[in-house]
Residue, then its C-alpha position, 0 to 999 in steps of 0.5 A: x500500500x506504500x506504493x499506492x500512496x506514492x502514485x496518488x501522492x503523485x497524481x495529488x500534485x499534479x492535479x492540483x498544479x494543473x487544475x487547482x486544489x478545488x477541480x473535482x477531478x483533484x477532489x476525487x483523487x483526495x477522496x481516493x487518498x482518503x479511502x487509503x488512509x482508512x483502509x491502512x487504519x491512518x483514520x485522523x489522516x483519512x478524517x481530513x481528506x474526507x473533510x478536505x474532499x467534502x468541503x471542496x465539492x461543496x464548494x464546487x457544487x453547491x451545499x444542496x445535493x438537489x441542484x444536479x442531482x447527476x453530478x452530485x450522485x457522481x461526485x459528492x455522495x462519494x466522499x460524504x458516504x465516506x465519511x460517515x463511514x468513518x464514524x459508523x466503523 
């Protein structure tokens, strides 16, 4: 897993010099990062990527998931489902 953190590490930084730390596309490599951290039980460093990643769609897509019902089932219920799984767990 050390190599997976690597290459998203990787990928991080490249998105966010290309496109911002705010593109969705950087958000759901975030939220990929998350999913790691949790997975090898790095829960406080999972915590903040889902929040970084939370609060970065909400920013690009608004608060109210009603308002693009697609996007927002495609981008934002990932990291927020995520998230509350990581107090459910």
């Amino acid at each position: 897993m050390d190599e997976a953190e690597t290459m998203y590490q990787r990928a991080l930084q490249g998105k966010e010099k290309a496109w911002g730390p705010d593109h969705t596309s950087t958000l759901s490599t975030v939220n990929n990062l998350a999913i790691l951290y949790k997975a090898q039980g790095r829960m406080d460093e999972a915590e903040t990527m889902y929040q970084r990643a939370l609060q970065g769609y909400e920013k690009a897509l608004g608060a109210d998931p009603t308002a693009d019902s697609n996007y927002f089932l495609a981008h934002k219920i990932s990291p927020f489902n995520a998230f509350m799984i990581l107090y459910l767990i």
